[in-house]
KOLNUVEX-565690 format. One record per residue: residue number from 1; residue in three letters; x, y, z of N, C-alpha, C in turn. Coordinates in steps of 0.001 Angstrom, whole numbers, plus 524288, in hexadecimal, padded with zeros to 5 digits. Layout:
ATOM_NUM_ALA_X_Y_Z_X_Y_Z_X_Y_Z
...
REM end
This chain:
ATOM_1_UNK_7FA7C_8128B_840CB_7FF79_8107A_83F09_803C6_8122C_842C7
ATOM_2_UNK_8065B_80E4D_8443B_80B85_81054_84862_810CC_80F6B_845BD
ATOM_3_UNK_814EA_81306_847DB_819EB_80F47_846BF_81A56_81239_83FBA
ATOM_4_UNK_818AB_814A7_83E1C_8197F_816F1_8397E_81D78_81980_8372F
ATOM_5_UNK_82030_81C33_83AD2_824D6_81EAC_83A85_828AC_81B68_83A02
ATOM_6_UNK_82996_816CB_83BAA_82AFC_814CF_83B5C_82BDC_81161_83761
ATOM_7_UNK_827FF_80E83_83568_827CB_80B89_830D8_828F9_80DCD_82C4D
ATOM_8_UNK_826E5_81357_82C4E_8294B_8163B_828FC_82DB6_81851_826C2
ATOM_9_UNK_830E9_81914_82B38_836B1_81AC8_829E0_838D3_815F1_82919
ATOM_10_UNK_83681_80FF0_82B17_839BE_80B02_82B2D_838D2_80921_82308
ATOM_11_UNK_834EF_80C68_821DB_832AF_80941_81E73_8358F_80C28_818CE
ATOM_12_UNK_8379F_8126A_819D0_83814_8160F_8153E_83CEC_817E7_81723
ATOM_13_UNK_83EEF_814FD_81B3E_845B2_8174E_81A72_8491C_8175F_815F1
ATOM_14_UNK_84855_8141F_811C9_84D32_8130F_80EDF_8494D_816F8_80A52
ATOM_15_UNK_844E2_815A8_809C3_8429E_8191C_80570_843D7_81F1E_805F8
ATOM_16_UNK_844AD_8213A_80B56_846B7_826A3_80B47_84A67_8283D_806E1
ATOM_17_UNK_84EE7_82600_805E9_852F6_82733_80439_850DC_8270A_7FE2A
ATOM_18_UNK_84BB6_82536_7FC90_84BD1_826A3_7F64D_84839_82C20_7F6BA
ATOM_19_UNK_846FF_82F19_7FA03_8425E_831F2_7FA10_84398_836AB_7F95D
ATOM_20_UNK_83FB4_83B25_7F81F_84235_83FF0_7F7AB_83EE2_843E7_7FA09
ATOM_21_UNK_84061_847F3_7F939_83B34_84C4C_7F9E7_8378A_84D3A_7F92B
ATOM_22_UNK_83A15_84D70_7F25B_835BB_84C81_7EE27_83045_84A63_7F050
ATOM_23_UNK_832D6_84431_7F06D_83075_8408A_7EFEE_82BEA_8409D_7F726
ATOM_24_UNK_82DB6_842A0_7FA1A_82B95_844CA_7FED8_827A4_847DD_7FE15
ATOM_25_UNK_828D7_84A5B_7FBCB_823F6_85091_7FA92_81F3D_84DD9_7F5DA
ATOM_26_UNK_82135_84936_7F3F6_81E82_84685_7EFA9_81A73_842DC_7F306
ATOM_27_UNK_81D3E_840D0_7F6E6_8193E_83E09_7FA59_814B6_83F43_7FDF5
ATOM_28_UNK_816C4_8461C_7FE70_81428_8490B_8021B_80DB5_84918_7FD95
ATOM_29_UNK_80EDA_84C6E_7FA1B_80AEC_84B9A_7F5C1_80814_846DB_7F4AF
ATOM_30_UNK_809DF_8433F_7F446_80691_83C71_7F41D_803BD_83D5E_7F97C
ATOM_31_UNK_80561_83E04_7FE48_80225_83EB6_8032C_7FE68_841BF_8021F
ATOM_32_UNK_7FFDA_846C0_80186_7F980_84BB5_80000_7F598_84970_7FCCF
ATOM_33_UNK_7F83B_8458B_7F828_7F4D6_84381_7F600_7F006_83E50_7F6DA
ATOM_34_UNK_7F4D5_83D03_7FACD_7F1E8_8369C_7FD8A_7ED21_83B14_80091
ATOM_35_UNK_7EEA3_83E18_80598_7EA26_83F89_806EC_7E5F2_8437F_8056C
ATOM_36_UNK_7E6F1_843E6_7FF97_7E2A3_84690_7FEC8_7DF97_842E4_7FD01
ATOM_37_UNK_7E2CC_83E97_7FA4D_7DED8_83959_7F7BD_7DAAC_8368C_7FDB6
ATOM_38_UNK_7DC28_8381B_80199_7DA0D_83518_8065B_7D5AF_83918_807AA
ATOM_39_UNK_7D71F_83DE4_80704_7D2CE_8408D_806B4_7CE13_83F6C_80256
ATOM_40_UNK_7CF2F_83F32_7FDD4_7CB7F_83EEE_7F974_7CA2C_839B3_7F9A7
ATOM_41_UNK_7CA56_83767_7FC7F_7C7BA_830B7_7FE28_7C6D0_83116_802E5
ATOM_42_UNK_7C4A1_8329B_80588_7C3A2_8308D_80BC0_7C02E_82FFD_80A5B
ATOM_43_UNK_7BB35_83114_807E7_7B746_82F24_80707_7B628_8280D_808BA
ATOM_44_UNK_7B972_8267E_80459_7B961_8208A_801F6_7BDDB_81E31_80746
ATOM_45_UNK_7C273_81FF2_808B3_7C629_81E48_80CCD_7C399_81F5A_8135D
ATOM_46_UNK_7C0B5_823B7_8139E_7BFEC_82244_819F7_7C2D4_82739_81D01
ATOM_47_UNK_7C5F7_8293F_8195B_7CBCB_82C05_81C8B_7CE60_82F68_81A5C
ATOM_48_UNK_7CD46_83589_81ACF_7D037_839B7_816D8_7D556_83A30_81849
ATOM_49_UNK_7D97F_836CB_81A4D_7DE3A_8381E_81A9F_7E075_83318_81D2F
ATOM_50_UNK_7E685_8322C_81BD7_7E7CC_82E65_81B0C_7EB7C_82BA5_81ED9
ATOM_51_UNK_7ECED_827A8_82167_7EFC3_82783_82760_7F5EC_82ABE_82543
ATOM_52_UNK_7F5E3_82CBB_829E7_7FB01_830B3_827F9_7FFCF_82CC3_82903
ATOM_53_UNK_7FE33_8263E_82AEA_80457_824A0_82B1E_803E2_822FE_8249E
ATOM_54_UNK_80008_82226_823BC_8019A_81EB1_81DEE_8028A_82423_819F2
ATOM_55_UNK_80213_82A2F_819DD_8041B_82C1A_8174E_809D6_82DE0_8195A
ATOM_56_UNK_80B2D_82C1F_81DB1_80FB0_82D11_81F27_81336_8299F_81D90
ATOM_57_UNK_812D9_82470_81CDA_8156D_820AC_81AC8_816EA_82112_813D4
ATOM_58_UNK_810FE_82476_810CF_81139_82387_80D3F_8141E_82880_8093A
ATOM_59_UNK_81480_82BFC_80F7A_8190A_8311C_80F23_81ECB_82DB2_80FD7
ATOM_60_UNK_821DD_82B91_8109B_82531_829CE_811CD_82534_824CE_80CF3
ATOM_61_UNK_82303_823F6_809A3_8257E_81F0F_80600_8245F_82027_80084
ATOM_62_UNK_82B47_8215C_7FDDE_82C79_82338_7F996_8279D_820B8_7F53A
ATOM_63_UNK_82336_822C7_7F4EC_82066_8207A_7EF51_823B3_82160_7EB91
ATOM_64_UNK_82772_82430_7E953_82AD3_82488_7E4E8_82CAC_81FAB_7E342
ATOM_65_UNK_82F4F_81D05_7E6B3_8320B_81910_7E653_82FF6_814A2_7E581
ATOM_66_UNK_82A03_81334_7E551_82751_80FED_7E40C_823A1_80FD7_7DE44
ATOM_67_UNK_8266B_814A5_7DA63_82343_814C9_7D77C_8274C_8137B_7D255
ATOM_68_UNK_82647_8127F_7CDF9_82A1F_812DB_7C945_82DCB_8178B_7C936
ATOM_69_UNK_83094_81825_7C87C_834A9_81CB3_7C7A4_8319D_820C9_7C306
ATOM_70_UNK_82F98_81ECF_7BEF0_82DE3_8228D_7BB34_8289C_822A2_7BE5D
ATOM_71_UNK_825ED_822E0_7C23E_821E2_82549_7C473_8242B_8269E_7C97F
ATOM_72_UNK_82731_82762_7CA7D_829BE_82A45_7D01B_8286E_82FF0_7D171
ATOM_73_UNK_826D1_831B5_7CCBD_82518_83827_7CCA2_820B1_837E6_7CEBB
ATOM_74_UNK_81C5B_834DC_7CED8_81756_833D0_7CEE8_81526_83060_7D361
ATOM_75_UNK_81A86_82F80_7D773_81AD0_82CF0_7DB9A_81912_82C5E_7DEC7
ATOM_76_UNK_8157D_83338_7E0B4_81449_834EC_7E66E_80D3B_83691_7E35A
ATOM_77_UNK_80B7D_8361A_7DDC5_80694_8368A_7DE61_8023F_833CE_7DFB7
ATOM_78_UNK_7FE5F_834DF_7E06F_7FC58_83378_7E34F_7F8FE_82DE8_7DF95
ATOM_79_UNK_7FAA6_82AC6_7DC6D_7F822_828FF_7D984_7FA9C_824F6_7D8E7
ATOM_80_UNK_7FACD_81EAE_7D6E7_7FC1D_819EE_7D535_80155_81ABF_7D0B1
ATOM_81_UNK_804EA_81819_7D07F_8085F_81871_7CBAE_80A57_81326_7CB65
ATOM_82_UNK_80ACE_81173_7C60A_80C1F_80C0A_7C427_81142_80A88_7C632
ATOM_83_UNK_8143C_806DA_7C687_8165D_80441_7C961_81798_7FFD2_7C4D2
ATOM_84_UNK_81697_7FF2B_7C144_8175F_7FB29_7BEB8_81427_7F666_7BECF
ATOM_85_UNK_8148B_7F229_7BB3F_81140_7ED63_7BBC8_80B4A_7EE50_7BC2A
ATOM_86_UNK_809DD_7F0E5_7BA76_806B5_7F4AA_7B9CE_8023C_7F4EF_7C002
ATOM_87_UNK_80594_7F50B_7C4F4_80498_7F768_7C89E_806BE_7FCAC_7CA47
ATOM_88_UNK_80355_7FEC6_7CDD6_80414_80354_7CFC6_806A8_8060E_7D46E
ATOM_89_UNK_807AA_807F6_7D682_80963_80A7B_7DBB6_803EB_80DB9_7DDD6
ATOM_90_UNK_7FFEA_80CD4_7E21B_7FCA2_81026_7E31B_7FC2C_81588_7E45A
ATOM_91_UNK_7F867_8179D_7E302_7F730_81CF0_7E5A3_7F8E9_81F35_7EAE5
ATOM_92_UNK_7FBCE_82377_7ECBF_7FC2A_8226C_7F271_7F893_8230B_7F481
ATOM_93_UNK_7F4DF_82568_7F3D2_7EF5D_82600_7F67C_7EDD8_82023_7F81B
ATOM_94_UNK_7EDC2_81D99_7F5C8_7EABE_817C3_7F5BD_7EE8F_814E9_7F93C
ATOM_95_UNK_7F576_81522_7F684_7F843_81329_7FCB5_7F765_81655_80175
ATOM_96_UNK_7F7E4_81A76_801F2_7F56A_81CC2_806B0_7F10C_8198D_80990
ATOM_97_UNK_7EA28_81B00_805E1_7E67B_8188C_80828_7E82A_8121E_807B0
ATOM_98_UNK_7EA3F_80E22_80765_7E8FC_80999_809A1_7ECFD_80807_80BE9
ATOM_99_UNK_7F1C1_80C34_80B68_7F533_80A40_81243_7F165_80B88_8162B
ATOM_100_UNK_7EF47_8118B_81690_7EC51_813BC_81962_7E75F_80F1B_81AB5
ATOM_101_UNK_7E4CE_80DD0_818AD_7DF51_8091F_81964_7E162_803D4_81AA6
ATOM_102_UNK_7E711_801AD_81AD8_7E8CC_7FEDC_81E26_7E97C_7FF1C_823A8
ATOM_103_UNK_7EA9A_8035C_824B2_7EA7B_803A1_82A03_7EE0E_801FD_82D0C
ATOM_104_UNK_7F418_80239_82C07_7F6FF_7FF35_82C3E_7F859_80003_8327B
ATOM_105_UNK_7FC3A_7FDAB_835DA_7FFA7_7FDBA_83B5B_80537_7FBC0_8394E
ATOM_106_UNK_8094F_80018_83CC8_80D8E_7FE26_83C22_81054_7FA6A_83B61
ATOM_107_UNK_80E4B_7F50A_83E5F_80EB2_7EFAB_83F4E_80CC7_7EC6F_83AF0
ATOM_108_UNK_8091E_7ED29_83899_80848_7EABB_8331D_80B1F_7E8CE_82F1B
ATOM_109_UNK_8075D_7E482_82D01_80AD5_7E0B4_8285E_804C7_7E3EE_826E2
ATOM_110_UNK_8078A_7E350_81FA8_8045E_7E5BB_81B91_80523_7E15E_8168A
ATOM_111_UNK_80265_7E0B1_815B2_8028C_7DD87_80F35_80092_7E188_80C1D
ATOM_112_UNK_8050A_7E228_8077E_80253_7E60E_802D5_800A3_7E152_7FE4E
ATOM_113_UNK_7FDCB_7E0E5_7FB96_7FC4D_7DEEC_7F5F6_7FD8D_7E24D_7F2D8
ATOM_114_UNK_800AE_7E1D0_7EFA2_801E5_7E4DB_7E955_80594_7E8F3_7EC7C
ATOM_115_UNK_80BEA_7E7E8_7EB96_810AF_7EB27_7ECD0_81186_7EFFE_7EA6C
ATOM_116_UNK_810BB_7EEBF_7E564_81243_7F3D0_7E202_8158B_7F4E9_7E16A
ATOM_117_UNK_81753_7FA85_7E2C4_81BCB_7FBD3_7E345_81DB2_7FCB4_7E814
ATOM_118_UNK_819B4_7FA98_7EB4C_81CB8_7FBAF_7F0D4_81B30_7FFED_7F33E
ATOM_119_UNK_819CC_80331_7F375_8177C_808CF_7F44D_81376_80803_7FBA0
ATOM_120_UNK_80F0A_804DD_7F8E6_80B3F_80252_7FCAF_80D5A_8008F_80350
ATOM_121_UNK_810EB_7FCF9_7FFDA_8142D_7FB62_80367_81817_7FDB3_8064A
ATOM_122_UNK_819B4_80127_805E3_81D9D_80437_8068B_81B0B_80701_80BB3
ATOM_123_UNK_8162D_80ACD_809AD_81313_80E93_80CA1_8127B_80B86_81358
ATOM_124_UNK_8100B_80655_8115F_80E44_8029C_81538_81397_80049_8188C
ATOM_125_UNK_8185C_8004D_817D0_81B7F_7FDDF_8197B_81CCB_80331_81DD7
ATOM_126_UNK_81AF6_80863_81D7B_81BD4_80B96_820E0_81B49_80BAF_8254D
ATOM_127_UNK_8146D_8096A_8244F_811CB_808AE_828EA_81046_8050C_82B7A
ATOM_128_UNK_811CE_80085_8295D_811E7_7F95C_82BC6_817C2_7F749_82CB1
ATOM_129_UNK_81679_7F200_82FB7_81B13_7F0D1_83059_81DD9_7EDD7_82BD7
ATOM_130_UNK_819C3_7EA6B_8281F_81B7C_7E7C1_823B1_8176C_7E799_81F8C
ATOM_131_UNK_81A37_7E6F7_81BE2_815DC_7E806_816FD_815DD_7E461_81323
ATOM_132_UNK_81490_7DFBF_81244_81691_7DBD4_80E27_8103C_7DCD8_807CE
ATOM_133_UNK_812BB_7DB69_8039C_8133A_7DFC1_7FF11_813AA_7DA93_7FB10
ATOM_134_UNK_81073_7DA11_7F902_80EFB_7D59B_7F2B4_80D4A_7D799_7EFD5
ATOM_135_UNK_80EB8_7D6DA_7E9C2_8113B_7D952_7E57B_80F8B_7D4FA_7E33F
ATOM_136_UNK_80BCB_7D4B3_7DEC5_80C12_7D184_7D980_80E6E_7D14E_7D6D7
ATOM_137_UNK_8103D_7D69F_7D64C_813E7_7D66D_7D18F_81A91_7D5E6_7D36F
ATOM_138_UNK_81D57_7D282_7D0E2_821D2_7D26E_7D401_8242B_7D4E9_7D220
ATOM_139_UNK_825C9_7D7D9_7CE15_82AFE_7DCCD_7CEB5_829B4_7E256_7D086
ATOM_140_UNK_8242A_7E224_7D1EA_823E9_7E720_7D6F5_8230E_7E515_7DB14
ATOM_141_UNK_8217F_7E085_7DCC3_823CC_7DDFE_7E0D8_829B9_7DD91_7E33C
ATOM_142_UNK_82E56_7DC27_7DEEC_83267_7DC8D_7DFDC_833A6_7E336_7DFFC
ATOM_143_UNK_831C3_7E674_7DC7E_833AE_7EC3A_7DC23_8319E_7EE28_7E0FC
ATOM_144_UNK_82DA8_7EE41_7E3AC_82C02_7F04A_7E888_82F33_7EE21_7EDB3
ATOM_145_UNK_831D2_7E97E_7EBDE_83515_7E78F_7F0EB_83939_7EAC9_7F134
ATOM_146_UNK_83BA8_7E957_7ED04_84133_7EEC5_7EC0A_83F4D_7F1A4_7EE96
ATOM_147_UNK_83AC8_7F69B_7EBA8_83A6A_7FB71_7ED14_83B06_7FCF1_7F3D3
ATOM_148_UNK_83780_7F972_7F3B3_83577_7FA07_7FB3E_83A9A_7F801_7FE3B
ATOM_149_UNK_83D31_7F4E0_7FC0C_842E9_7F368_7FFE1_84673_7F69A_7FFA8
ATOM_150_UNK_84718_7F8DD_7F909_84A62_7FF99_7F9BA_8499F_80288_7FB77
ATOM_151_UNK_84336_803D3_7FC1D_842C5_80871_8001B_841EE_806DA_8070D
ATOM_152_UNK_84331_803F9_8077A_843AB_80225_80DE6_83FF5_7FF0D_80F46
ATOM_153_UNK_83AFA_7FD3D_80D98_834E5_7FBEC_811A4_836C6_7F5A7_8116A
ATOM_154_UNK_8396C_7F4C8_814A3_83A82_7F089_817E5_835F9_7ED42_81AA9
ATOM_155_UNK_83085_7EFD3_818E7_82B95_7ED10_81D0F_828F6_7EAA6_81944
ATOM_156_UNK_82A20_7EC74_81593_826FB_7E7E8_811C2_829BC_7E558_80D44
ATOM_157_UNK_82696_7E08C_80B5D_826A8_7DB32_80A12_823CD_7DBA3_805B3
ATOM_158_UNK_8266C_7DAD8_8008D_82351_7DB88_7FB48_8234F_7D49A_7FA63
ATOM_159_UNK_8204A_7D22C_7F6E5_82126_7CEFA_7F3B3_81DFF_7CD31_7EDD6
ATOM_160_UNK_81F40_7CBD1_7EBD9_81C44_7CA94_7E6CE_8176C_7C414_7E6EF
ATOM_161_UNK_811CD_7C6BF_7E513_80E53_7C341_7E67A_80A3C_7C49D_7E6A2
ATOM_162_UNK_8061D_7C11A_7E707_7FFA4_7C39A_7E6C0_7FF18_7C45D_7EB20
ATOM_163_UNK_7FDA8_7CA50_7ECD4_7FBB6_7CA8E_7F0A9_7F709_7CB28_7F1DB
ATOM_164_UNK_7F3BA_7C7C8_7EDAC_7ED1A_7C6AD_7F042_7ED7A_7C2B0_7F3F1
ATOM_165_UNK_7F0FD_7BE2A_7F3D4_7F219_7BBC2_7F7AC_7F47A_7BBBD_7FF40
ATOM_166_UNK_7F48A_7C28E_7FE97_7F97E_7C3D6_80072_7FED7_7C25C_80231
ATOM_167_UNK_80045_7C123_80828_805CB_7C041_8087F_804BF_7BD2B_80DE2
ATOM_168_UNK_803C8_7B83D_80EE0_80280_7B621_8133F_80671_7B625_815B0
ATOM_169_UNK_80A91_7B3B3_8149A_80EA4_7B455_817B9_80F48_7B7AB_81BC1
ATOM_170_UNK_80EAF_7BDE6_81B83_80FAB_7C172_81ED8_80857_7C1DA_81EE5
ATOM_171_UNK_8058C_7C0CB_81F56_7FF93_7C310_821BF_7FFAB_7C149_8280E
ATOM_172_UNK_7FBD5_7C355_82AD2_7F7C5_7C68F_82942_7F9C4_7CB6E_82814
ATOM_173_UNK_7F662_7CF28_82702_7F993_7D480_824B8_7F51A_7D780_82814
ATOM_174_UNK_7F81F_7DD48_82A91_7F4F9_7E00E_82C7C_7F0DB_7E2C5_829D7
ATOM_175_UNK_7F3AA_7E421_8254C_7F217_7E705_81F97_7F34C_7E490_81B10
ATOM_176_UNK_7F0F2_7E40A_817CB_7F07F_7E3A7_811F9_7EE82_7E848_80CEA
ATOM_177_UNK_7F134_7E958_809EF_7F161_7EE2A_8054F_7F0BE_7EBCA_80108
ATOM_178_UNK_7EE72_7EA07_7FF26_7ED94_7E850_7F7DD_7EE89_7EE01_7F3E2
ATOM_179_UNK_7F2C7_7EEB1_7F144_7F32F_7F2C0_7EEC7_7F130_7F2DD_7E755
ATOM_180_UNK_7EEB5_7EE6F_7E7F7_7ED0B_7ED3B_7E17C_7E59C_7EB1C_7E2BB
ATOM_181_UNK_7E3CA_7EAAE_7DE5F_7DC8E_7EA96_7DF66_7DBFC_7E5AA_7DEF5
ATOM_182_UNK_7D97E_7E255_7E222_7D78B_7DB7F_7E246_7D30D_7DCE6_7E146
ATOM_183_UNK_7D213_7D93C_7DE77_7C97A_7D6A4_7DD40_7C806_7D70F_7E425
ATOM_184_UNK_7C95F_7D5C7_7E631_7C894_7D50F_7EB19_7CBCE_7D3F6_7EF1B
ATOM_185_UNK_7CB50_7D499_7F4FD_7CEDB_7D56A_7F760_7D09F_7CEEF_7F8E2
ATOM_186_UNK_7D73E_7CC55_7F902_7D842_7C867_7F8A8_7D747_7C63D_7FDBB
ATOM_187_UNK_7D48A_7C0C7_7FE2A_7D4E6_7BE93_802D7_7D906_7BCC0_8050E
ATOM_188_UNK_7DE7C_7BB36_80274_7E2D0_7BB1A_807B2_7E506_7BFFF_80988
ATOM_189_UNK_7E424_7C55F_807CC_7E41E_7C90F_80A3D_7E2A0_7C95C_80DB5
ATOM_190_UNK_7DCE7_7C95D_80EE8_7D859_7C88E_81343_7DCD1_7C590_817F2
ATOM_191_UNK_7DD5C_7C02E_8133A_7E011_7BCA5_819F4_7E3C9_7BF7B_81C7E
ATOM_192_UNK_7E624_7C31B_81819_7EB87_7C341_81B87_7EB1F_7C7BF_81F33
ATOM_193_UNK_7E72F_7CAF0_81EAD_7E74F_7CF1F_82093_7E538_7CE0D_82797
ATOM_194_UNK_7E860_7D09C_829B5_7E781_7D17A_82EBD_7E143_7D0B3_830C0
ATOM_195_UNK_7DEE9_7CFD1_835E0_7DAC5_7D230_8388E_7DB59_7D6A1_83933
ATOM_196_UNK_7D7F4_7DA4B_83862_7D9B4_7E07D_83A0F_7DBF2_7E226_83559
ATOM_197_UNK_7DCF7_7DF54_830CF_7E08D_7E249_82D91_7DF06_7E5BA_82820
ATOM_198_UNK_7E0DC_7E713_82626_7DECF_7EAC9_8206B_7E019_7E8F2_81C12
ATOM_199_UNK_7DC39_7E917_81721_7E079_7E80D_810C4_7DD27_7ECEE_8117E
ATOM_200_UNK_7DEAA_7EE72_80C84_7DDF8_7F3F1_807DE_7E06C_7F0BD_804E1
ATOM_201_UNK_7DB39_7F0AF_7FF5B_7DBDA_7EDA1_7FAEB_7D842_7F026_7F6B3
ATOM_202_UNK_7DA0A_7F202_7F183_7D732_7F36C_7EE1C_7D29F_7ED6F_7EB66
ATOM_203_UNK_7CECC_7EEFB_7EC08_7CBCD_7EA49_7E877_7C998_7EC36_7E342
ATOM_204_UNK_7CA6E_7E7E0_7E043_7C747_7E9F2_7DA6C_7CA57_7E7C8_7D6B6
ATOM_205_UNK_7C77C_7E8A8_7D161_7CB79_7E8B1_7CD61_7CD4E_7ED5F_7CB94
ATOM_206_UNK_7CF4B_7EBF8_7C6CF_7D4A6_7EFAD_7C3AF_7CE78_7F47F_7C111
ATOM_207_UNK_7CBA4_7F159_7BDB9_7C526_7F41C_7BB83_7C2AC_7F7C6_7BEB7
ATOM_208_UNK_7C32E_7F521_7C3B8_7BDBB_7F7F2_7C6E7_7C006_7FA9F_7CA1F
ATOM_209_UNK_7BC31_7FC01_7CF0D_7BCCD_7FEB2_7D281_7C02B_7FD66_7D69A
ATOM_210_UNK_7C42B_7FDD4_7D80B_7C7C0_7FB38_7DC1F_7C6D2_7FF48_7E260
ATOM_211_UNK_7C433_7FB94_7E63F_7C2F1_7FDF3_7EB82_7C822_7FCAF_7EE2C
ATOM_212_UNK_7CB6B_7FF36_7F21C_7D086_7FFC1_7F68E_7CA31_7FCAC_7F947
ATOM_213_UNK_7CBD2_7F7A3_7FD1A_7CA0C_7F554_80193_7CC0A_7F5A9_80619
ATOM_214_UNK_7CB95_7F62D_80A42_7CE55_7F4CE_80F6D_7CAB6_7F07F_80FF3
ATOM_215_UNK_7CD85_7EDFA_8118B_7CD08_7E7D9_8146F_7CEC3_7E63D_81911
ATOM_216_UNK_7C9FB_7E59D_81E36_7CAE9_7E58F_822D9_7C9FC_7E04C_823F8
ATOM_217_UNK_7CCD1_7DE9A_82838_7CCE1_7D9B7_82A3A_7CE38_7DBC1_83143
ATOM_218_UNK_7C824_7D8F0_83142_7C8AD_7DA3E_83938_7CC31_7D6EC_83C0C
ATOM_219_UNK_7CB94_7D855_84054_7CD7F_7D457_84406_7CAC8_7CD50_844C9
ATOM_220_UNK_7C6BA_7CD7E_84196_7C345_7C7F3_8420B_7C44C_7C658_83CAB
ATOM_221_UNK_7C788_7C88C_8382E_7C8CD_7C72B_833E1_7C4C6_7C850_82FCB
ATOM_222_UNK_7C0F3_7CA3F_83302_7BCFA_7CD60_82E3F_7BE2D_7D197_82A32
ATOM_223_UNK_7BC6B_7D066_8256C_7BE92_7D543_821D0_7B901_7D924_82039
ATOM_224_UNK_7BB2F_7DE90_81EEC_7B753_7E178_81DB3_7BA6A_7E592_8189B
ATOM_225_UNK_7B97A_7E6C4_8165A_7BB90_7EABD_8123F_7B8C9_7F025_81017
ATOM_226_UNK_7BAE4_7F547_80FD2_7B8D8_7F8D4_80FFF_7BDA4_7FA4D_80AD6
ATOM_227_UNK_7B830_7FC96_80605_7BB4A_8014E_800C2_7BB77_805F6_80286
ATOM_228_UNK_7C1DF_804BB_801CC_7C405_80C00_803F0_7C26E_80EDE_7FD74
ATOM_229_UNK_7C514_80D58_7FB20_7C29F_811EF_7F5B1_7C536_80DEC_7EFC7
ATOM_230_UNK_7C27B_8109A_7EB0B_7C531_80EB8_7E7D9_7C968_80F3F_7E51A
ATOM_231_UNK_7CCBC_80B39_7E2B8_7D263_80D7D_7E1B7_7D28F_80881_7DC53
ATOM_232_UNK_7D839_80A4F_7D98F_7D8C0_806BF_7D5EE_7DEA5_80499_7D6DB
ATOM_233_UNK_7DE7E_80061_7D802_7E4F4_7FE50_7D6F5_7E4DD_7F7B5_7D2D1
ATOM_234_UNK_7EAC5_7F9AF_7D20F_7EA28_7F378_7CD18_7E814_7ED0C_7D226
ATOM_235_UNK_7E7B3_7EC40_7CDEB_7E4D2_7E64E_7CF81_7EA3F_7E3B5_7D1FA
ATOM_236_UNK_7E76F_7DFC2_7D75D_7EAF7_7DAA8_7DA6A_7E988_7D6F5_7D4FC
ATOM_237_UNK_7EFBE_7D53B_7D598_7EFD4_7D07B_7D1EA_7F2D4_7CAD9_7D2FD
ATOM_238_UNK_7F24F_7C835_7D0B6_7F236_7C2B9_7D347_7F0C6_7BE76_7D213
ATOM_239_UNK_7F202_7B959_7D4AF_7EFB8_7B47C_7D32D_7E9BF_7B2C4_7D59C
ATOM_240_UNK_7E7D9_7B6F9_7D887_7E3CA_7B548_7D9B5_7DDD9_7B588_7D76F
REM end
C-alpha cells in the first residue's frame, strides 16, 4: 500500500476535532485486541498478524461516532453492536481481516455492499482513492451520508439500493466487500470486479454456517475462491 499517510490525514481531518484521549487509548485496546484475534486464527486465515497499514488506518477512525450514542461506551470492543433496523456495525477484528484480504493500493475504487453505519467504509477510504457504498436500507443510507460528510471522508459515495446488483455505473472495481451473508456469491459482482481483483463476501444463510470467501478473478477473467474462516453476519437482502 503506498501514499497512506496521506489518504489518511486527507480522509480524518475534520473527524479529529470530535476525538479525545479517552477515546485514543480506547482504540489502542480494540488494536491489542484485533491482533490477538489474528493470532487465535492464523490457523484458518494463512497469517498471525495483520497489515499494519490497515491497523493504522483503523487507529485513526473515530469508531465512536459510528455507533448509537447509548452504545458509545461499548464503541472500541472488540465485538458487533446494533445499529438499528435490526443491522449491525461489525466486529473490528472482521473489519480489520477483510480490509486486510482485500488487498487494497492507494489508487483504488472499492465498492462496499451493505453501508451500515459507515464504519467499513470509512477504514477503506484511508487507504484507497474512492470508495462507493450501497445501503438497502435508506435511512442508514441517508444517516451514514451525514455521518461520513461531517466527519470529512470526501472519497466516498453512499447510496441507497440493492447491492447484489452492484453499481455499474462506476465499475470495474479494483475491490469489492459484501458486508452482509448471500446464498451465494452475486454474478454482477463477478462482472464488475476487476481482472486481478478481490471480493471478500460472507456466504450462507442466517440458520447455518456462514463461510468469509475471497473471490479471485485473474488476469484471463478466471475465478477461483478460497474459505478464510467462519463468521456470522445478517443476511443480503433484496429483490433478487
Amino acid at each position: 500500500m503506498i501514499g497512506l499517510c496521506t489518504l489518511i490525514l486527507t480522509a480524518v481531518v475534520h473527524a479529529a476535532s470530535v476525538d479525545t484521549q479517552r477515546h485514543r487509548l480506547a482504540r489502542d485496546g480494540m488494536l491489542s485486541a484485533i491482533r490477538a484475534d489474528y493470532q487465535d486464527t492464523a490457523n484458518y486465515i494463512g497469517q498471525d498478524r495483520a497489515d499494519p497499514d490497515v491497523l493504522l488506518a483503523m487507529g485513526k477512525v473515530p469508531r465512536h461516532e459510528f455507533v448509537p450514542r447509548g452504545a458509545r461506551r461499548h464503541a472500541y470492543a472488540n465485538r458487533p453492536l446494533p445499529i438499528g433496523h435490526g443491522q449491525t456495525i461489525s466486529q473490528p477484528y472482521i473489519v480489520a481481516l477483510m480490509t486486510d484480504l482485500l488487498d487494497v493500493e492507494a489508487g483504488d475504487r472499492i465498492l462496499e455492499v451493505g453501508t451500515g453505519s459507515g464504519y467499513q467504509a470509512a477504514v477503506l477510504a484511508a487507504l484507497v482513492s474512492q470508495v462507493y457504498s450501497i445501503e438497502i436500507i435508506e435511512p442508514l443510507a441517508e444517516q451514514a451520508r451525514q455521518r461520513l460528510q461531517r466527519l470529512g471522508y470526501s472519497n466516498i459515495t453512499v447510496r441507497a439500493g440493492d447491492g447484489y446488483f452492484g453499481w455499474r455505473q462506476h465499475a470495474p472495481f479494483d475491490a469489492i466487500v459484501v458486508t452482509a451473508a448471500a446464498s451465494h456469491v452475486p454474478p454482477p459482482l463477478i462482472e464488475q470486479l476487476k481482472p486481478g481483483g478481490r471480493m471478500i463476501i460472507p456466504v450462507g444463510t442466517r440458520f447455518m454456517v456462514q463461510e468469509l470467501l475471497m473471490v479471485v478473478k485473474d488476469d484471463a477473467g478466471s475465478v477461483t475462491t478460497r474459505q478464510i474462516l467462519p463468521v456470522r453476519f445478517v443476511p443480503l437482502t433484496g429483490g433478487h
